[in-house]
N, C-alpha and C positions, 0 to 999 in steps of 0.2 A: 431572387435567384435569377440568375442570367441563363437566357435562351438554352446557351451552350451546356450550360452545368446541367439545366435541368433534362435537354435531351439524351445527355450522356450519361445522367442517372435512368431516364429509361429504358437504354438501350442494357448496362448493366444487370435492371432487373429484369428485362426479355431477356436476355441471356439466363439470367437462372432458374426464372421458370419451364427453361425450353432444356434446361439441363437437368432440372426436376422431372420432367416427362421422361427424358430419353435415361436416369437412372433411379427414380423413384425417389419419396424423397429424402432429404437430407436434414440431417438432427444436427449437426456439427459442422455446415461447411466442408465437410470430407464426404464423398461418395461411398467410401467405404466405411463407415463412424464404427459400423458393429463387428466388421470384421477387425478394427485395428484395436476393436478395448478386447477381442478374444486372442489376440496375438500380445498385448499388455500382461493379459491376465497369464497365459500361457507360457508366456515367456518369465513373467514374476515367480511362477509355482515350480518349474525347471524344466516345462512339458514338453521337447526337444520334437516330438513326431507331431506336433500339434491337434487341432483338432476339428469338430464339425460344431456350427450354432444354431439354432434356431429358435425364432423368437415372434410373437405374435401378441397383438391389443386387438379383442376383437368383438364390435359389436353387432351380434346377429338380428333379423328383419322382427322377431320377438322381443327386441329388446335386452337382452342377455347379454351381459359383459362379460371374456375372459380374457387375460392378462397371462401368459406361461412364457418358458425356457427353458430349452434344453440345450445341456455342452455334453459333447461325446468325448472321449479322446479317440484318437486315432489307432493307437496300440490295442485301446479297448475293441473298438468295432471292429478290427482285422482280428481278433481271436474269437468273436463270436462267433456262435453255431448260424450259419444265416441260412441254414434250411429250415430253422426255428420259425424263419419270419414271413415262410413262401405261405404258408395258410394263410397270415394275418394280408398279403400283397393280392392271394387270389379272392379273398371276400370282396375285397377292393374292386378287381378285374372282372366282375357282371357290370352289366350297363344299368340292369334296375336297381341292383344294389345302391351303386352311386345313386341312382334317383331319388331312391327311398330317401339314404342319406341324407342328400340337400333339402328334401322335402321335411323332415323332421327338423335338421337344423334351419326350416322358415318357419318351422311351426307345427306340420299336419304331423299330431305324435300318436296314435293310434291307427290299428289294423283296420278300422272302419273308414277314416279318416286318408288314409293312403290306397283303401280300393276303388277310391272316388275317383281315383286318377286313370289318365287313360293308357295303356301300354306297361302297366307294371303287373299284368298277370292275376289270375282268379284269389282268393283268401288264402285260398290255400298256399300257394304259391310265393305269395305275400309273406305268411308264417313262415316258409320255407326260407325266404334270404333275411327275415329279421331275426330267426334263429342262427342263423349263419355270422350275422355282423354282432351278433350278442355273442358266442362263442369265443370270436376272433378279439372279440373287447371294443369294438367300434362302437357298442348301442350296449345300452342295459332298463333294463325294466324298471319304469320310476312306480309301478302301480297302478293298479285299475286298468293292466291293459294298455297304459301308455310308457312311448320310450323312446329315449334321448341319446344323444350322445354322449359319454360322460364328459365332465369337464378338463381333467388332463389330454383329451382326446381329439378336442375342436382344434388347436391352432398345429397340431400334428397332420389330422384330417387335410385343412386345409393348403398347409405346406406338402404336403404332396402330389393336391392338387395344381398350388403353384409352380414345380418342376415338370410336369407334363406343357405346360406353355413354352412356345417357341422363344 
């Protein structure tokens, strides 16, 4: 391969690496890959008002593989009750909640195990937002005391943590 070819193939692939970073990355050569099969799909089924996707592969620091998807339609989520969802938003909205959160999705899944930490509050206190996030469906009691996040719940969790990013 000549000089030229070969510089201009790597200029090429810096360019899409550096387009990879600036849109994360790409399944298909289109930036948009997922939005355009829910705009296919949408448009195949005759869904005129469109709708919302979200989708997650996700391997947690335990080891734990989840794979989910959810499509909204549009029509649907503007007729829900969405004072329904201000509990499920404010269990979210403590700051040790989310810690707990993170910390059972690393691993530490018991109230012994999470009072080790520093800044998350007496046992007591601890029971108090793991009641809360069980409630709300974020966390459920796998037994003996220990508890997870369920699995419909992780790439949902997560995706909401991902729009709070600038």
């Amino acid at each position: 391969m000549e000089l030229e070819q070969r510089v201009a193939e790597l200029e090429r692939r810096l360019a899409a690496l550096e387009g990879a970073q600036r849109t994360g990355p790409r399944v298909d050569g289109s930036d948009f890959w997922a939005l355009n099969g829910l705009k296919d799909q949408l448009s195949d089924a005759g869904t005129a008002d469109g709708g919302v996707l979200y989708t997650g592969s996700v391997r947690l620091p335990t080891g734990e593989e989840y794979a989910w998807q959810m499509t909204a339609l549009t029509q649907d989520l503007l007729e829900d009750e969405w004072t329904a969802a201000a509990e499920s938003f404010a269990a979210l909205g403590h700051p040790v909640r989310i810690r707990l959160l993170r910390e059972i999705l690393g691993g530490r899944r018991t109230a012994a195990e999470l009072a080790e930490l520093d800044e998350v509050g007496t046992t007591g206190q601890i029971y108090h937002h793991l009641r809360q996030l069980t409630a709300t469906g974020w966390l459920h009691t796998t037994g003996r005391g220990r508890h997870e996040v369920p699995p419909g719940r992780v790439v949902p969790l997560l995706t909401a943590l991902a729009t709070t990013r600038p």
